[in-house]
C-alpha positions as a LaTeX table, in Angstrom:
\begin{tabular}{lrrr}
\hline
Residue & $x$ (\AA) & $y$ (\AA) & $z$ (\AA) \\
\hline
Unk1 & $-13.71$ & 27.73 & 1.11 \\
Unk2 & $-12.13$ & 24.45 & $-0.04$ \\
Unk3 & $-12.38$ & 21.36 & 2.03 \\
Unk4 & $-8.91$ & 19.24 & 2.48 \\
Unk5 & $-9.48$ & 15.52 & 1.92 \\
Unk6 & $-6.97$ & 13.00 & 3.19 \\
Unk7 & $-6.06$ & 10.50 & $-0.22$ \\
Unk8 & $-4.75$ & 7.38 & 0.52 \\
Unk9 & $-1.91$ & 5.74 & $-1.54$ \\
Unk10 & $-0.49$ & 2.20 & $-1.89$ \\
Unk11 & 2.68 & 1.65 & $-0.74$ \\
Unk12 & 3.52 & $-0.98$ & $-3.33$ \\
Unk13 & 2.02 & 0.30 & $-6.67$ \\
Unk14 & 2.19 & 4.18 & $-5.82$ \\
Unk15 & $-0.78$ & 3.87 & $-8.70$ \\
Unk16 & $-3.77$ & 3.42 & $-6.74$ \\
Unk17 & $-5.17$ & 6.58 & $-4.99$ \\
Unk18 & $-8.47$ & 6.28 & $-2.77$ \\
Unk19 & $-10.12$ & 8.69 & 0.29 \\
Unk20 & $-11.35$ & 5.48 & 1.96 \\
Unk21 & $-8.27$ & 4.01 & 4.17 \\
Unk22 & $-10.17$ & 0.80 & 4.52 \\
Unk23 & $-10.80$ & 0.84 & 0.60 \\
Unk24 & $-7.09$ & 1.16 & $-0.11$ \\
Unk25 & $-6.15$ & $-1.45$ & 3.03 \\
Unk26 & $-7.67$ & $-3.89$ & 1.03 \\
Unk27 & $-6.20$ & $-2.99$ & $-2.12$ \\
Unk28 & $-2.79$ & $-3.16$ & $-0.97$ \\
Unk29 & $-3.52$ & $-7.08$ & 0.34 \\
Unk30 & $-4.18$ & $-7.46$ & $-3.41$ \\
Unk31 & $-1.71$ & $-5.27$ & $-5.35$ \\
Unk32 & 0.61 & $-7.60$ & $-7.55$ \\
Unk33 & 3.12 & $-5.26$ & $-6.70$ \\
Unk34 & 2.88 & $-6.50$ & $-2.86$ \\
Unk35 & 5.43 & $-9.00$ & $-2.43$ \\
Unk36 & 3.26 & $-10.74$ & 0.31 \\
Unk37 & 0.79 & $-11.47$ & $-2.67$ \\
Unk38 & 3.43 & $-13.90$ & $-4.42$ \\
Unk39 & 3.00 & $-12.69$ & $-8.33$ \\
Unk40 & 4.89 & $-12.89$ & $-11.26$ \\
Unk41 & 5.78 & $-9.09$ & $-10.95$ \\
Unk42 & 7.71 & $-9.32$ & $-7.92$ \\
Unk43 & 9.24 & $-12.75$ & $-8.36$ \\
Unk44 & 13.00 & $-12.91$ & $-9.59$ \\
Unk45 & 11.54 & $-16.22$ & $-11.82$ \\
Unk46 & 9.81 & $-13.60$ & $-14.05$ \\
Unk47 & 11.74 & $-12.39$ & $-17.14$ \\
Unk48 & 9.95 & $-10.09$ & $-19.19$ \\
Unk49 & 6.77 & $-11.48$ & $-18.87$ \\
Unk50 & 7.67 & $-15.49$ & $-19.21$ \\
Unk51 & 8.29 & $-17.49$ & $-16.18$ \\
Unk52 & 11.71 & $-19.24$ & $-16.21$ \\
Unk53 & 10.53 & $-22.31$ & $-13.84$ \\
Unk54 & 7.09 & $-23.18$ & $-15.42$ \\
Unk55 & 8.21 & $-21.25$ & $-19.44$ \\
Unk56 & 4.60 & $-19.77$ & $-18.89$ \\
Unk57 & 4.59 & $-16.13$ & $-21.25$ \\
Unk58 & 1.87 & $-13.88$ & $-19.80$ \\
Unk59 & $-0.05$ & $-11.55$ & $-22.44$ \\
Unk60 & $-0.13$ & $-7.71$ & $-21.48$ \\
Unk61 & $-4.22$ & $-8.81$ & $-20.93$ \\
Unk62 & $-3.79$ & $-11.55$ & $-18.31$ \\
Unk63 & $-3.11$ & $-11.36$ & $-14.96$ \\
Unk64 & 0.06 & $-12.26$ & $-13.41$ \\
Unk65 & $-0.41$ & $-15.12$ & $-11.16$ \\
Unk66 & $-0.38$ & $-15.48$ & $-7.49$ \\
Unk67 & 0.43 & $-17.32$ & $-4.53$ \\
Unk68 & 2.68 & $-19.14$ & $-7.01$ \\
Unk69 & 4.32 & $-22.05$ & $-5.66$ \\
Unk70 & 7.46 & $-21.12$ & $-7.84$ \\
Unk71 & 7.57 & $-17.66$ & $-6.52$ \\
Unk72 & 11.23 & $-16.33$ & $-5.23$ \\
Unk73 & 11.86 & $-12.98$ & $-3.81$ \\
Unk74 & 13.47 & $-10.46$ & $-6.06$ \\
Unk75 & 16.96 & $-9.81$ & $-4.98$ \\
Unk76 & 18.25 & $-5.99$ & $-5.93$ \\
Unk77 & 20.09 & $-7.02$ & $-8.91$ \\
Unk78 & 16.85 & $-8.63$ & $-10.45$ \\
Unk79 & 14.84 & $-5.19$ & $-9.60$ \\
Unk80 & 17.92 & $-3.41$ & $-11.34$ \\
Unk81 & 17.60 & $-5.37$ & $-14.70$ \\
Unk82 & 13.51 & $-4.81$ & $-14.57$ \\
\hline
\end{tabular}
């Protein structure tokens, strides 16, 4: 008889999956996708990749940055144009 198993999912990403809660806790206090994290990817600076403050153009193999000073929340029109 199969066993059910509870899998975990982050709220921000919707990507990462994981069984252990804790595991996926910690995840979500690092997910560039978490707006409390302060990246590139959910500040309404970032446009397509290039930062309009600092002109900064991050490659598809770098990380965004975060706790940027320059970070602003996206506002719903900026999410619509992403």
């Amino acid at each position: 008889m199969p066993t059910p198993v509870t899998i975990w999912r982050c709220d921000y990403c919707h990507r990462r999956k994981l069984a252990n809660k804790s595991r996926l806790v910690k995840h979500e206090n690092e997910c560039w996708y978490n707006p409390a994290v302060r990246s590139c990817i959910t500040c309404s600076n970032d446009n397509l990749g290039r930062c309009l403050i600092t002109q900064h153009l991050r490659s598809d193999k770098e990380p965004p940055t975060i706790n940027c000073v320059d970070w602003e929340p996206q506002t719903p029109e900026d999410m619509d144009s992403k």
